[in-house]
N, C-alpha and C positions, 0 to 999 in steps of 0.2 A: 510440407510447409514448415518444416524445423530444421532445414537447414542451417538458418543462421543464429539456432540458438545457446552455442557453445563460443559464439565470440567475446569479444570482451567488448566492455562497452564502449568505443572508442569515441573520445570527446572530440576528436579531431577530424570526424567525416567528414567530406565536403558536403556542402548544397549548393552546387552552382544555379545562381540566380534565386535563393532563399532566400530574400531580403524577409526581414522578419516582418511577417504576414499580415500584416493590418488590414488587408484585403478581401477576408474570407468569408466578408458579408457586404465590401464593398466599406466607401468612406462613412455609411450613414447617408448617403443619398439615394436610399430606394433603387439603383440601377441593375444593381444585380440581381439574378434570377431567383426568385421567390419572396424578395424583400420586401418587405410590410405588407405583401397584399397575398392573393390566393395563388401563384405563382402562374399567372398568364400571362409574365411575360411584361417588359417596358415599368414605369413606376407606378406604386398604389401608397396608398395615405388608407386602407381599413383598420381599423382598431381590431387586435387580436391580443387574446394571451396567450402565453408559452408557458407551461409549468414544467421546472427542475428540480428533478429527484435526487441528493448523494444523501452521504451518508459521512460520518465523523466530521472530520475537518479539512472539506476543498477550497476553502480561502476563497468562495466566490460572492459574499456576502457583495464586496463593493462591487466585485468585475460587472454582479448585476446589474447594479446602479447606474454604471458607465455605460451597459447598454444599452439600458432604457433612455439616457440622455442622448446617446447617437440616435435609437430610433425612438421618435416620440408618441409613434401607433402601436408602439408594439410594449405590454404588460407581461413583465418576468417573475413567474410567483417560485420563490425558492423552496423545497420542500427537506429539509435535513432530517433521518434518521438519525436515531445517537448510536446503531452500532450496523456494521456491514449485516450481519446476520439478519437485523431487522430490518435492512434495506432488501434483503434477500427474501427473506418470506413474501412481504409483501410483495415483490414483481412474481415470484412463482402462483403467488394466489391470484392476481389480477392478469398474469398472463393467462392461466387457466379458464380464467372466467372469461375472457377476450374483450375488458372492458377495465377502465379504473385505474389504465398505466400513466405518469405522467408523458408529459410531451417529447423530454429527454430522461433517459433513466439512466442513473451511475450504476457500472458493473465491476465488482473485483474482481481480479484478473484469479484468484483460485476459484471462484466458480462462474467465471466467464466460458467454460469450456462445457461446461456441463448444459447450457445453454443454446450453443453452437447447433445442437439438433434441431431447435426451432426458429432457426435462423430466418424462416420465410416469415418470422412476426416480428422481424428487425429490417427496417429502410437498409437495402447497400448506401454506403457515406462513399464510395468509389469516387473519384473526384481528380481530375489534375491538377487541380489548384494546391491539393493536397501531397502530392505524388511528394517522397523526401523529405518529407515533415519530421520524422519521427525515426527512433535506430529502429533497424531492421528487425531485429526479433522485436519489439513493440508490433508493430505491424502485422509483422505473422502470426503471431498469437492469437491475432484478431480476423484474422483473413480465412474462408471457409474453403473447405478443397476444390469449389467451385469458382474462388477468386471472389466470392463476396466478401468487402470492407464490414465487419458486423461495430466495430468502435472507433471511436475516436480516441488516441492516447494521451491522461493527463498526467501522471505521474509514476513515477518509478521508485524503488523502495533501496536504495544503495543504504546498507547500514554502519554505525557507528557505537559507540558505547556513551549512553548519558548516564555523568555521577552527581551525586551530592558530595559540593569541593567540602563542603562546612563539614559534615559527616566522617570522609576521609580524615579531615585534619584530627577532627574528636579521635580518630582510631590511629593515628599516627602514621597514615600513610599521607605519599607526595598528594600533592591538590593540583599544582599547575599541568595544563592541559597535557601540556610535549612529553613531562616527566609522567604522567599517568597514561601517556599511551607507550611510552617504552614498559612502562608496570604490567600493562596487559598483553604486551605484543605478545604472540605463540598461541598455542591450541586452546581447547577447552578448558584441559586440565590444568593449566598454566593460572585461566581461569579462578578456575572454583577452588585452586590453592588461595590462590590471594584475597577470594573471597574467607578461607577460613582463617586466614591472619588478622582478617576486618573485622568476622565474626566475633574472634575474642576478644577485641577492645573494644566491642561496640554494641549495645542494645538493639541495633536494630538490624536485619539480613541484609545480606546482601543484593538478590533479586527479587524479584515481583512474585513471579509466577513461574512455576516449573512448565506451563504451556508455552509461554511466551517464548520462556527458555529453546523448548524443544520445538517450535515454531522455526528459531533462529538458525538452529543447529538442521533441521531439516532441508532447510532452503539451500545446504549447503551442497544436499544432493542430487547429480544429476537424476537419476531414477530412482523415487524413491517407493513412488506404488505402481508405477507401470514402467513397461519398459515405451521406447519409443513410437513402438505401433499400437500400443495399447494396449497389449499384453500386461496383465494383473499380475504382480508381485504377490505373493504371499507373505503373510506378515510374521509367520514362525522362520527362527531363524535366520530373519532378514537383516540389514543395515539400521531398518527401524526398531525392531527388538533392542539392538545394541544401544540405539539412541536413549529408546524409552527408559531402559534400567540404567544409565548413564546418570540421565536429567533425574531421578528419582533417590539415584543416590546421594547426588549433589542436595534434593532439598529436603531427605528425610534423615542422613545419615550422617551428612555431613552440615544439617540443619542449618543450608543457605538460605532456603527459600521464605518469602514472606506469605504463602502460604494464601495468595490472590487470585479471583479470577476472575483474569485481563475482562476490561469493559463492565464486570461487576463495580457496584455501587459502593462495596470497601473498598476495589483499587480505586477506584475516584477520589475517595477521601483519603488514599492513602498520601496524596501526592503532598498533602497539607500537613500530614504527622508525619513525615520523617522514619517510616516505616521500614522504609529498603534503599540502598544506596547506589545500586546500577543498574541499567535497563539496555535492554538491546533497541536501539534505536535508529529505527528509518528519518527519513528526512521528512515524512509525514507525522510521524509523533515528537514532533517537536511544538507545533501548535496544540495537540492535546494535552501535553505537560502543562506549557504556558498557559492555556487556559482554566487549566484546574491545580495545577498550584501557585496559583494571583496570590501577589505577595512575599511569597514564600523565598527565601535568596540563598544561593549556592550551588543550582543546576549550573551546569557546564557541559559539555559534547569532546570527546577526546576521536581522535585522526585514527581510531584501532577499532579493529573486531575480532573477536578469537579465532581462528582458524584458517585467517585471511580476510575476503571478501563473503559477502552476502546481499544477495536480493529480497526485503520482505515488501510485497505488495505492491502495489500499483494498479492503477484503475482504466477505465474507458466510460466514455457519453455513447451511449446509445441512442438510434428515435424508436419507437417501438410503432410500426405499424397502424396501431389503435390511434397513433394522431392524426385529431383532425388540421392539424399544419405541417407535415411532414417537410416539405425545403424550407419553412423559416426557422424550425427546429434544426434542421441541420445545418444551418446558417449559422444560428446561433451556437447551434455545439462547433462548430470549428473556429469559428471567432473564441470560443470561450477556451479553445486548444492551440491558440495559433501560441508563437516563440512567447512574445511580450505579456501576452496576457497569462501566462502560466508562470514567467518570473516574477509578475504583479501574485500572482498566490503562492506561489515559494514567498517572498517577501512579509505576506501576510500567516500563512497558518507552517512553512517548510515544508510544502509538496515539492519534494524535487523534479523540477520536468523531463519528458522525453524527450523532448524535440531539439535536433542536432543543433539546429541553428542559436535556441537557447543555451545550451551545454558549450559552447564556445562565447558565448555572452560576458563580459566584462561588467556588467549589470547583476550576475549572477555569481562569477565569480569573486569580485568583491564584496558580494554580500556577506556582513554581519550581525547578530541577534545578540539584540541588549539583554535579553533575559537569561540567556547562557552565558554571563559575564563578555557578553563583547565577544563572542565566539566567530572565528571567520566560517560562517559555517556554510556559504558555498564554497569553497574551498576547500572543506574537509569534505563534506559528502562528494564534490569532486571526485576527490583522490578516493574514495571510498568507491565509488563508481569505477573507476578505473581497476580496483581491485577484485572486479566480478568475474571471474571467469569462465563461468557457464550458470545459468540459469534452468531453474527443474522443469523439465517434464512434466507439466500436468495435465492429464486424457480430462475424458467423462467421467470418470469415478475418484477423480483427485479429492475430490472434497467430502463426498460420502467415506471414503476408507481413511482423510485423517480425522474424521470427526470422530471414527469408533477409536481411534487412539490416543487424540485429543481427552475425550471423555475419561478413558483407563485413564491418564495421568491427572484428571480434576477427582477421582474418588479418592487416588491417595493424598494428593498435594494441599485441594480447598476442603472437601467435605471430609477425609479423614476416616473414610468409612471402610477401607481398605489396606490391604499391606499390597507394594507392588506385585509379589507374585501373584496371589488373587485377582488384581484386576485386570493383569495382563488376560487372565484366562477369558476373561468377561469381556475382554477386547477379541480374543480369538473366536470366541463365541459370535460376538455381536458382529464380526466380519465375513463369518461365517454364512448368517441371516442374510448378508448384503446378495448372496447367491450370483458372486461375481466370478468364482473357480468351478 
């Protein structure tokens, strides 16, 4: 099922006959199969609710709305986590108990694999109405070795770099977009040089988080804890070793880092003090910024990422079995997936979409964001997108083996409780426990 996960992301697929999909619940007249009623077939007018689960920021606030005005029997009760993690526990604990899952659950695509085991507690969304919606590796990622559809795909994570222009200008570097992505263009280290030129004219760091950081930098590889069959990487010695004492250097040594950790309650308020001045930035945190630094002016998105391209994140709708409306649930999740309706949430929160016939969108590619000074920013995550050119591998235990190194890098970076070699150990340790070699 990975064949096609080494392509790039080509914006130019076809979809013949991909008219953007308005249709994948029908106009709002009940005719299609399972619409407003218990799915017997011809039209129902029963009153139901559908409850939706994400988690940060999927820009579905309105899309709800709009649904509920097509269908006037059918009640959309939104359900938002404030961080993937905690959208996570809770479906692990309610999937266990076999009871208490919403109608549609949002899954990240790093622990959407780990999931893929229980796939008989997830509806197939298999569908031809659906068939070419979405790039291929979207798709496959999702798809079980069975050929069961386990998600629906809503966005993808092509990354960019967001600065504070105000910030730069205090430390005497360029502020306009074009001239700050020639400043970053090249590797890492290209990078965290000019981070340390920023450093010294400037009170505040350069990045957030040495996690985030090495979030970034990971994504960049193809295998980074498994090989393609699943085969477990060992972490001594590895690619990630290199990585870990990299990003550690950068925010202990050469004291980039601001010393945050991502989705903690100081990087929320950090976005208001002017704390750090670059962040690695998917087309999904761009509404988290905006929404938590209200106010605040000098965010901008420059057309670079160090080392080239990057993929961070990206999601799926699920229905999870335990509904008791499995087809108007997945009614609704592919109407809330179809072209239009996901450039309506790039618009609102900068979930970039998957869907091919979107990513040829003129709707999407002229879009711009007043809060990033006017930033063309489908345009850049565009080209950003275009700059992918392989996407990591992640098995079953993707997300258990980055979490034990995840961790190593929050003892040094946020809690401070450790020097990198120490915690590396307690990384090798703690991988060790996972009793996956």
């Amino acid at each position: 099922m990975r064949t096609t996960r080494k392509r790039t992301l080509a914006l130019t697929a076809g979809v013949a006959g991909m008219a953007l999909v308005a249709s994948a619940c029908g106009g709002g007249d009940g005719t299609e199969t399972g619409e407003g009623g218990e799915s017997e077939g011809g039209e129902s007018t029963e009153e139901i609710t559908l409850t939706v689960a994400t988690f940060n920021e999927f820009g579905y606030e309105e899309l709800v709305e709009e649904y509920m005005e097509l269908h006037p029997n059918i009640t959309v009760e939104h359900k938002k986590a404030a961080t993937a993690n905690e959208a996570r526990d809770n479906l692990n604990t309610r999937l266990a108990a076999g009871s208490g899952l919403a109608d549609i659950e949002a899954i990240e695509v790093d622990w959407l694999t780990e999931l893929m085991q229980f796939s008989d507690k997830f509806v197939d969304l298999s569908d031809p109405e659906v068939e070419g919606r979405w790039l291929d590796w979207k798709v496959d990622a999702a798809t079980t070795a069975d050929g069961m559809l386990m998600g629906y795909g809503t966005d993808i994570g092509p990354e960019a770099i967001c600065y504070r222009s105000d910030l730069f200008a205090a430390a005497g570097l360029p502020t306009d977009r074009a001239e700050v992505a020639t400043l970053l263009e090249g590797d890492w280290e290209n990078y965290f040089t000019v981070g340390e030129q920023f450093v010294a004219s400037s009170d505040s760091a350069w990045f957030d988080s040495a996690g985030a950081t090495y979030q970034a930098m990971v994504n960049q590889l193809e295998n980074a804890y498994e090989e393609d069959d699943g085969t477990v990487i060992g972490l001594e010695g590895s690619e990630v070793e290199d990585l870990y004492y990299t990003v550690l250097e950068a925010s202990v040594d050469r004291e980039l880092s601001a010393h945050l950790a991502q989705w903690s309650d100081d990087w929320f308020a950090a976005f208001q003090s002017g704390n750090f001045a670059t962040m690695a930035c998917p087309g999904w945190m761009l509404g988290i910024i905006e929404g938590n630094a209200a106010g605040v002016t000098g965010w901008d998105i420059a057309d670079v990422f160090p080392g080239g391209g990057g993929n961070w994140g990206g999601s799926y709708l699920t229905v999870p079995t335990q509904s008791e409306h499995p087809e108007e649930a997945k009614a609704l999740a592919a109407w809330l997936t179809a072209p239009e309706q996901q450039i309506k949430a790039f618009n609102s929160k900068g979930t970039f979409p998957s869907q091919v016939a979107a990513l040829e969108s003129e709707d999407l590619l002229s879009a711009t964001n007043e809060f990033f000074n006017n930033a063309p920013t489908g345009e850049i995550l565009a080209n950003r997108a275009e700059a992918v050119t392989a996407t990591p591998f992640k098995g079953a235990n993707y997300f258990a083996i980055h979490t034990t190194v995840a961790d190593g890098l929050t003892r040094v970076d946020v809690d401070q409780t450790d020097d990198p070699a120490s915690s590396w150990e307690k990384t090798l340790q703690a991988f060790q426990e996972l009793g996956l070699q």
